[in-house]
DSSP file (Angstrom, degrees, kcal/mol; ACC not computed):
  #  RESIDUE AA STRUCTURE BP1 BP2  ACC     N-H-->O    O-->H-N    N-H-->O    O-->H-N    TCO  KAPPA ALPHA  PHI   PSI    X-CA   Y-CA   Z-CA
    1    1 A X              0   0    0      0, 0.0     2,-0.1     0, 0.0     0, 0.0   0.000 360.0 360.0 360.0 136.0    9.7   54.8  -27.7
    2    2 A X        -     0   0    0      1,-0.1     3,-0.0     2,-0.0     0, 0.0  -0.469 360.0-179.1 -71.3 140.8    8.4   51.4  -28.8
    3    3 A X    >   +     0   0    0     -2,-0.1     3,-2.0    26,-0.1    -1,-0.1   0.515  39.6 116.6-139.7 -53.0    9.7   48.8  -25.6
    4    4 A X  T 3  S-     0   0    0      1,-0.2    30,-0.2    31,-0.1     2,-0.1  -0.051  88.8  -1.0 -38.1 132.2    8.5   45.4  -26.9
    5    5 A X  T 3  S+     0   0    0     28,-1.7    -1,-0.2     1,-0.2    31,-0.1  -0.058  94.5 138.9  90.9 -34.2   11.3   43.0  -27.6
    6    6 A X    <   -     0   0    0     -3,-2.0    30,-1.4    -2,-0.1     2,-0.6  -0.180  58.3-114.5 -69.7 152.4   14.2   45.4  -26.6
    7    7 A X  E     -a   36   0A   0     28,-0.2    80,-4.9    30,-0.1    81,-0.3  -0.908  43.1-156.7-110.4 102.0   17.6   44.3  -24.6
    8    8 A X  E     -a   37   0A   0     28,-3.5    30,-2.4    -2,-0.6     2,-0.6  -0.924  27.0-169.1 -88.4 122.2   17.3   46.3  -21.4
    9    9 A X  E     +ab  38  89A   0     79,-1.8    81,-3.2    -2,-0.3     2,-1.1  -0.772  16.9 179.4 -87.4 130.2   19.7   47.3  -19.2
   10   10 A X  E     -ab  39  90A   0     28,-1.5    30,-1.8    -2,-0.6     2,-1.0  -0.764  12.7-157.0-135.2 108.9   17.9   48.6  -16.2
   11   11 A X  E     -ab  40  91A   0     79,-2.4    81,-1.6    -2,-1.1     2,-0.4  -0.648   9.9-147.6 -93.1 124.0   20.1   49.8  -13.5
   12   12 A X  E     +a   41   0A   0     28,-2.5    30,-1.0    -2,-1.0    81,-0.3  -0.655  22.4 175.7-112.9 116.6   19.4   50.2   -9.5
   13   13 A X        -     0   0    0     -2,-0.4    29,-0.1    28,-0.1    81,-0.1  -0.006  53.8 -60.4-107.4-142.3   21.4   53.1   -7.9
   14   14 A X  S    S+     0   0    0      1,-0.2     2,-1.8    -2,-0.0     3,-0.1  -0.001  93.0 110.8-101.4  28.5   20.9   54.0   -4.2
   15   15 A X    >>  +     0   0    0     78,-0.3     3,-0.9     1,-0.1     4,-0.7  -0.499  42.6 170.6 -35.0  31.4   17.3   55.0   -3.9
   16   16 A X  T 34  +     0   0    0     -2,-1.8     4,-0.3     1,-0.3    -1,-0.1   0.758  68.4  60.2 -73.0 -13.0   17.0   51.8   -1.8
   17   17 A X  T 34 S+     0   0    0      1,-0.3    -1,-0.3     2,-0.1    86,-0.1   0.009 101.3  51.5 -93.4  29.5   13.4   52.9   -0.8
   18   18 A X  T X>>S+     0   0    0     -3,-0.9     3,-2.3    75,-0.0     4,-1.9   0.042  83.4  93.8-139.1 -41.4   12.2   52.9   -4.2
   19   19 A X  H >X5S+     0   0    0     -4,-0.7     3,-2.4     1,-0.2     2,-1.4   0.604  80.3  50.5 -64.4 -83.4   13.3   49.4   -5.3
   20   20 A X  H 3>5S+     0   0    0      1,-0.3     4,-1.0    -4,-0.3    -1,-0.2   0.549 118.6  47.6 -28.5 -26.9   10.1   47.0   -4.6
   21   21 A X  H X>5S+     0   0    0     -3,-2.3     4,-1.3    -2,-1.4     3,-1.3   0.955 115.4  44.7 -91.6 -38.6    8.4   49.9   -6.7
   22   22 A X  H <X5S+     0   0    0     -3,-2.4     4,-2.0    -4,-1.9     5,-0.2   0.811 107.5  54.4 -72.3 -53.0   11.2   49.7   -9.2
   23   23 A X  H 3X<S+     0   0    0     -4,-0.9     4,-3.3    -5,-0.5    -1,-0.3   0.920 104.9  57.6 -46.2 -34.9   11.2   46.2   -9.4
   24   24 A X  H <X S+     0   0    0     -3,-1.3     4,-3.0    -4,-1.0    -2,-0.2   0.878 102.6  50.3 -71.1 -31.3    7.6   46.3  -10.2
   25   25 A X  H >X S+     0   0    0     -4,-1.3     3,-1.9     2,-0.2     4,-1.2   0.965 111.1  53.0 -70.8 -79.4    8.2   48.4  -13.1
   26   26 A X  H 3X S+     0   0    0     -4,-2.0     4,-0.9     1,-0.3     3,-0.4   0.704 109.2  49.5 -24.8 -60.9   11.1   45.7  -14.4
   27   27 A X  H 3X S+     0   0    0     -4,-3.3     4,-1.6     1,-0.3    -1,-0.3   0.885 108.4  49.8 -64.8 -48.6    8.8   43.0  -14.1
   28   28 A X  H <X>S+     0   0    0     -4,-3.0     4,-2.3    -3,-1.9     5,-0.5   0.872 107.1  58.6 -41.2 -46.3    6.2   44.8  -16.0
   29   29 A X  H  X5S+     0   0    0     -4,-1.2     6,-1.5    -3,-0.4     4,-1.2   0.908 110.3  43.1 -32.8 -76.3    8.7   45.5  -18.5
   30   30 A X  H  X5S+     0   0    0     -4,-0.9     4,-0.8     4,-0.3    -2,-0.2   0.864 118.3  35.4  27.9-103.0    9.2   42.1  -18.9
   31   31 A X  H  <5S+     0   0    0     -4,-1.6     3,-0.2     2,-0.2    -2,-0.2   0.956 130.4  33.4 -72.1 -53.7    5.5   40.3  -19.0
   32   32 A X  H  <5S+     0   0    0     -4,-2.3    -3,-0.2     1,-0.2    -2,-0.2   0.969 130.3  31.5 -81.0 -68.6    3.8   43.5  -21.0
   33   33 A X  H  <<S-     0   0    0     -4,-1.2   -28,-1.7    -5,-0.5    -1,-0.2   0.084  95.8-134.1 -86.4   8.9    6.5   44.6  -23.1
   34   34 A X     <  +     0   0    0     -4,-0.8    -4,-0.3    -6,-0.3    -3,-0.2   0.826  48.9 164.7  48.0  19.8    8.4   41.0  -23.7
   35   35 A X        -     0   0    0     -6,-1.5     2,-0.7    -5,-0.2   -28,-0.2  -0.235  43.7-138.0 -77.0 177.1   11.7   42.9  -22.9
   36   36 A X  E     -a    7   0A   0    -30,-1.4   -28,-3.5   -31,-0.1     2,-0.6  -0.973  28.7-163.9-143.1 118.1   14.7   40.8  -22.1
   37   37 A X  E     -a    8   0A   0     -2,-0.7     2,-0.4    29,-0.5   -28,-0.2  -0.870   7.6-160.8-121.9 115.6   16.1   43.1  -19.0
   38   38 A X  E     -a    9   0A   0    -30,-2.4   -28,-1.5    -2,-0.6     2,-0.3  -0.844  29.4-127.5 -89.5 145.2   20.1   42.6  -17.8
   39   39 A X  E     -a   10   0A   0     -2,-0.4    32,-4.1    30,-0.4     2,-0.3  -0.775  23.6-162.2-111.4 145.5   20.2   43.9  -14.6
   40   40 A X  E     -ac  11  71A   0    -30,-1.8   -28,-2.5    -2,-0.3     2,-0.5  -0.981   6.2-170.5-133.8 114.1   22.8   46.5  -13.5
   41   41 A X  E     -a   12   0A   0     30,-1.1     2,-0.1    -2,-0.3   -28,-0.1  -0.841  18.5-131.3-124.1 162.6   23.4   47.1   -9.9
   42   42 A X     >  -     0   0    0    -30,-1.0     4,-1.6    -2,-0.5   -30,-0.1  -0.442  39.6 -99.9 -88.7 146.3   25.6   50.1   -8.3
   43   43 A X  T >4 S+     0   0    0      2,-0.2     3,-1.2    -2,-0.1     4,-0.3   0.959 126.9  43.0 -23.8 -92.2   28.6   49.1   -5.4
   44   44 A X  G >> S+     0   0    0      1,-0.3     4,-2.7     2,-0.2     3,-1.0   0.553 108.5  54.9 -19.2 -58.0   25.9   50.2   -2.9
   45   45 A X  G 34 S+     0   0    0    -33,-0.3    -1,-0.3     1,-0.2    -2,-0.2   0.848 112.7  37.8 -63.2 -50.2   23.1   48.8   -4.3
   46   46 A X  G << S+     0   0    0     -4,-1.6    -1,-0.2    -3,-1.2    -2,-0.2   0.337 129.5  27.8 -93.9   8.1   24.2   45.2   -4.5
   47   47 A X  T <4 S+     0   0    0     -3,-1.0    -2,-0.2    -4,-0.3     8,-0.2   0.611  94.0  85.9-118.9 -20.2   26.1   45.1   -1.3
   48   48 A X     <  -     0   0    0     -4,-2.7     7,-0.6     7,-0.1     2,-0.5  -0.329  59.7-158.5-104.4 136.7   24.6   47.7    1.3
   49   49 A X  B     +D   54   0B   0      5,-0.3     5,-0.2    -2,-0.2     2,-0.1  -0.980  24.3 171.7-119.3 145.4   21.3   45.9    3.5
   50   50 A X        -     0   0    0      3,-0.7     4,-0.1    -2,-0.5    -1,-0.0  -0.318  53.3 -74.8-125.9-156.9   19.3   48.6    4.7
   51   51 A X  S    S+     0   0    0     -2,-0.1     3,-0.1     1,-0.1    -2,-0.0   0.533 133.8  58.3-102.3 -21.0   15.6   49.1    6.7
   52   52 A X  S    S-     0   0    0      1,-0.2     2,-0.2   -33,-0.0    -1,-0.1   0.996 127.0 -80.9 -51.9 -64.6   14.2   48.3    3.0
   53   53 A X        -     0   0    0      0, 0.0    -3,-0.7     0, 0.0    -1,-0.2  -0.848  52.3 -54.5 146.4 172.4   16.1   44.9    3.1
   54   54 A X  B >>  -D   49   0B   0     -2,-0.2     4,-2.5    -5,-0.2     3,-0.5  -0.238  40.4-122.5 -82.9 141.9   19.0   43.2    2.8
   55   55 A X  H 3> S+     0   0    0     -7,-0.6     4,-2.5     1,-0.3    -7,-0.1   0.878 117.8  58.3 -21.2 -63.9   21.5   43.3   -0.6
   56   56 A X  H 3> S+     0   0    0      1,-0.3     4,-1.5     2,-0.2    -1,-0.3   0.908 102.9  48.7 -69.6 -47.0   21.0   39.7   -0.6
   57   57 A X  H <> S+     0   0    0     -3,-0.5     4,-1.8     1,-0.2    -1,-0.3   0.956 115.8  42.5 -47.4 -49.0   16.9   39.8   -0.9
   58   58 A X  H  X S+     0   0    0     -4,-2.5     4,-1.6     2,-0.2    -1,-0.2   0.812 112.1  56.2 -98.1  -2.0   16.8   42.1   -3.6
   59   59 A X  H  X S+     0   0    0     -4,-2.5     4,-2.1    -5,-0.3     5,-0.4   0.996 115.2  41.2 -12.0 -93.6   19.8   40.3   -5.5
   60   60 A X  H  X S+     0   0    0     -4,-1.5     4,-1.4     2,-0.2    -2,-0.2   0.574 110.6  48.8 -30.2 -62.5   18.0   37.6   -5.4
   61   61 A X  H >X S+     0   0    0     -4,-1.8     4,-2.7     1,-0.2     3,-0.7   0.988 117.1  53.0 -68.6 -80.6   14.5   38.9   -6.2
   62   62 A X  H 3X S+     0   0    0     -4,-1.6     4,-1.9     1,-0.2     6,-0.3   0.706 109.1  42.3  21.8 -74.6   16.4   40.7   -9.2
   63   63 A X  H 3X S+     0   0    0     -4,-2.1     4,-1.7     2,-0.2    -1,-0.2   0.794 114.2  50.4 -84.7 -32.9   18.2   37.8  -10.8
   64   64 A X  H << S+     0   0    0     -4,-1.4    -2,-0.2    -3,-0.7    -3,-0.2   0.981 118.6  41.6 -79.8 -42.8   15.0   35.2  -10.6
   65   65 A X  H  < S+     0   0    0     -4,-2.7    -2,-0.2     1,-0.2    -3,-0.1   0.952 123.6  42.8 -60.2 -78.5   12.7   38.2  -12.3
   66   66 A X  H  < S-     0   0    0     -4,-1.9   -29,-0.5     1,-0.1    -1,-0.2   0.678  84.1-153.4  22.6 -93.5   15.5   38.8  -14.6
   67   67 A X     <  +     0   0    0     -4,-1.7     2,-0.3     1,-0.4    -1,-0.1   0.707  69.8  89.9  77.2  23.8   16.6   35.8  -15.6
   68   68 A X  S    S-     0   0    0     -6,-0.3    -1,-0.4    -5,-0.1     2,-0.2  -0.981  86.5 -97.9-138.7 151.2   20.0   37.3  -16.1
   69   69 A X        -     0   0    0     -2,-0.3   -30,-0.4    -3,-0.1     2,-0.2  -0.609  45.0 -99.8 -66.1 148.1   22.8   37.6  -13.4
   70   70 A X        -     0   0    0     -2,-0.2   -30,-0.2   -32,-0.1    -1,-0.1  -0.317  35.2-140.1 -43.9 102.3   23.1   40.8  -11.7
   71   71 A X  B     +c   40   0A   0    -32,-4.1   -30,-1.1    -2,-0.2    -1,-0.1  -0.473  37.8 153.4 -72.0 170.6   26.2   43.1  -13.4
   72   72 A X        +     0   0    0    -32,-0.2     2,-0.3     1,-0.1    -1,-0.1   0.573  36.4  75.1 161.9  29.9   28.0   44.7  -10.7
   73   73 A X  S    S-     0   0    0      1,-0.1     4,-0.4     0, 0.0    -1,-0.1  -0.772  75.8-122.0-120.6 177.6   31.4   45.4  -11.6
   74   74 A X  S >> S+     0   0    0     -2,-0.3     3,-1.5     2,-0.2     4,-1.0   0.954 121.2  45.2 -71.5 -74.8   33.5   47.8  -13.7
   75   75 A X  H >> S+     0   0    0      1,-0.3     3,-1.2     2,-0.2     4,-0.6   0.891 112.3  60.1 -30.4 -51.9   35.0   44.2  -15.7
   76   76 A X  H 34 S+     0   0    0      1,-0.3    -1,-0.3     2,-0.1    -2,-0.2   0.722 110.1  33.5 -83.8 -14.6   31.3   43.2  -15.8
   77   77 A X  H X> S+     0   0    0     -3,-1.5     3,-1.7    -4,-0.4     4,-0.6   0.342  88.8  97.3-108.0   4.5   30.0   45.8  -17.6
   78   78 A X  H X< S+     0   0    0     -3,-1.2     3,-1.8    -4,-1.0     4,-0.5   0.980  82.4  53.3 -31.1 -71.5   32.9   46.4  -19.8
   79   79 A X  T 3X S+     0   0    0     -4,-0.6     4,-1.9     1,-0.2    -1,-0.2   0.508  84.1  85.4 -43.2  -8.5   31.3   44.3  -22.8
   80   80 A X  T <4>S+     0   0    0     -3,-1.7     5,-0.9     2,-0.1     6,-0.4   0.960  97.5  36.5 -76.7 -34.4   27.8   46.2  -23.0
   81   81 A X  T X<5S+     0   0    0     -3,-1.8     3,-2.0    -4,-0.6    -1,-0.1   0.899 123.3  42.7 -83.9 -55.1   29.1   49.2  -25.5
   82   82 A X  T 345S+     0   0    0     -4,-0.5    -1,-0.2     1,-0.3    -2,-0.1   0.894 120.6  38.2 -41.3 -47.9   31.4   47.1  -27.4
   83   83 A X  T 3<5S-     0   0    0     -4,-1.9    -1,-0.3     0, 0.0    -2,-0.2  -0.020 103.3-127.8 -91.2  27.8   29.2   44.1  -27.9
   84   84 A X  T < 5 +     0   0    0     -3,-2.0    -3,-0.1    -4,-0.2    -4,-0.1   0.766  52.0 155.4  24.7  80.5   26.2   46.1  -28.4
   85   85 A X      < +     0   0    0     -5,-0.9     2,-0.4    -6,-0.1    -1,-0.2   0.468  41.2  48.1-117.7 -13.3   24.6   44.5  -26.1
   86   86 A X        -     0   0    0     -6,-0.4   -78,-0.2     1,-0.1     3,-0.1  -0.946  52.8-154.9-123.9 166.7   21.8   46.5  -24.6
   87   87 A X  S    S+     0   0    0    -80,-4.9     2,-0.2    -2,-0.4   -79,-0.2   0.330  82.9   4.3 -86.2 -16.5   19.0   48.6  -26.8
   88   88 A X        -     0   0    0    -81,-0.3   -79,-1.8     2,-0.0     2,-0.3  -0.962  58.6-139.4-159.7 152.5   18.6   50.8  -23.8
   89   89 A X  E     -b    9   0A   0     -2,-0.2     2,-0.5   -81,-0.2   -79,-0.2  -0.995  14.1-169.4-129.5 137.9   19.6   51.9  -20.1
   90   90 A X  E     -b   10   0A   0    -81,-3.2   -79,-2.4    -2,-0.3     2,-0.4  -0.906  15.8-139.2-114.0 134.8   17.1   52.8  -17.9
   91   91 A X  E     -b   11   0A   0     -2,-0.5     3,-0.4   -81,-0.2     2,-0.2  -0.996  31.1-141.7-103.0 124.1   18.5   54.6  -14.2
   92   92 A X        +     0   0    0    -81,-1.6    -2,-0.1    -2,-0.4     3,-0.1  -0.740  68.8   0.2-168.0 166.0   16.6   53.4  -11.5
   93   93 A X  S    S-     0   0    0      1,-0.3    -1,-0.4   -81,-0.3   -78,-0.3  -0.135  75.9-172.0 -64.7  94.1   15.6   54.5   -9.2
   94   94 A X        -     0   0    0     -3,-0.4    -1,-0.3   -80,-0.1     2,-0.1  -0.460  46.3 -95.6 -71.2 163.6   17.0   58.0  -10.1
   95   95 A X        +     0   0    0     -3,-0.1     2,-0.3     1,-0.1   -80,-0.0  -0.487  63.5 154.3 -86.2 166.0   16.4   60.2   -6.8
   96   96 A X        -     0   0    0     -2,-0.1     2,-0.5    -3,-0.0    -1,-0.1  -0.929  51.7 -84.9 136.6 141.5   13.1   62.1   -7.3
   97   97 A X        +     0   0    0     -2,-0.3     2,-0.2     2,-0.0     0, 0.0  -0.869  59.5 162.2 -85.9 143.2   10.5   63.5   -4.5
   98   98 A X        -     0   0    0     -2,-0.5   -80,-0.0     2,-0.0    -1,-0.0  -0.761  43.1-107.5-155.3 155.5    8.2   60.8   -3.4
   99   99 A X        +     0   0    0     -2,-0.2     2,-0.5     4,-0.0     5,-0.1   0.431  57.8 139.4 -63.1 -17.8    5.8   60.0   -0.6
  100  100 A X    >>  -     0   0    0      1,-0.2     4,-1.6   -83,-0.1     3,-1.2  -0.269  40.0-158.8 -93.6 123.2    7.3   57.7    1.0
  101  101 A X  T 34 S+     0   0    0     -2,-0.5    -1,-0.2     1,-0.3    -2,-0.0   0.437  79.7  66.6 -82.0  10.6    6.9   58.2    4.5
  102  102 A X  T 34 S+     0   0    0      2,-0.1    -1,-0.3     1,-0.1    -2,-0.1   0.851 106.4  49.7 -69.7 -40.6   10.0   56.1    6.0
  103  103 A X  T <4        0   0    0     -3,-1.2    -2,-0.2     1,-0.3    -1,-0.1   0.854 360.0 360.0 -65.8 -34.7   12.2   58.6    4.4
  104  104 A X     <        0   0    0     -4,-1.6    -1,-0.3    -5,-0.1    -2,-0.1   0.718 360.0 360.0 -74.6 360.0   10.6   61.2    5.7
């Protein structure tokens, strides 16, 4: 599937040891592919600080790559089917086996 130009919604579930890699991928999205990425965050995701880092860091980090606020209600994401508003939803991090050796 062709990526340049498309309105992504790219959504961050509880993987929290995954996001910096997951961000990276958004931001690539982004510089390579010119996409124009809403961010979608889970309860968890966008409140919970962990040994990753805190809600508020990767909020932050998020919304400035972005350039869109962080959805991250039920009301805030009503409008995407109705107003056609994304081209795509990406889940991630979806859980997957990894390396990473904090988890383990």
């Amino acid at each position: 599937m062709e990526l340049k130009n498309k309105r992504i919604g790219y959504c961050f579930t509880g993987s929290f040891c995954t996001f910096e890699a997951s961000i990276n991928q958004m931001e690539k999205l982004i510089k390579e592919e010119k996409s124009k990425i809403f961010p979608i965050m889970s309860y968890n995701s966008y409140n919970l600080d962990t040994k990753f880092g805190t809600a508020e860091y990767f909020r932050g980090k998020i919304e400035r790559i972005a350039g869109n606020p962080i959805i991250h209600t039920i009301q805030g994401s009503e409008p995407i089917g109705p107003k056609d508003l994304l081209d795509i939803l990406i889940i991630a991090p979806c859980s997957r086996k990894h390396n990473c050796k904090t988890c383990k």
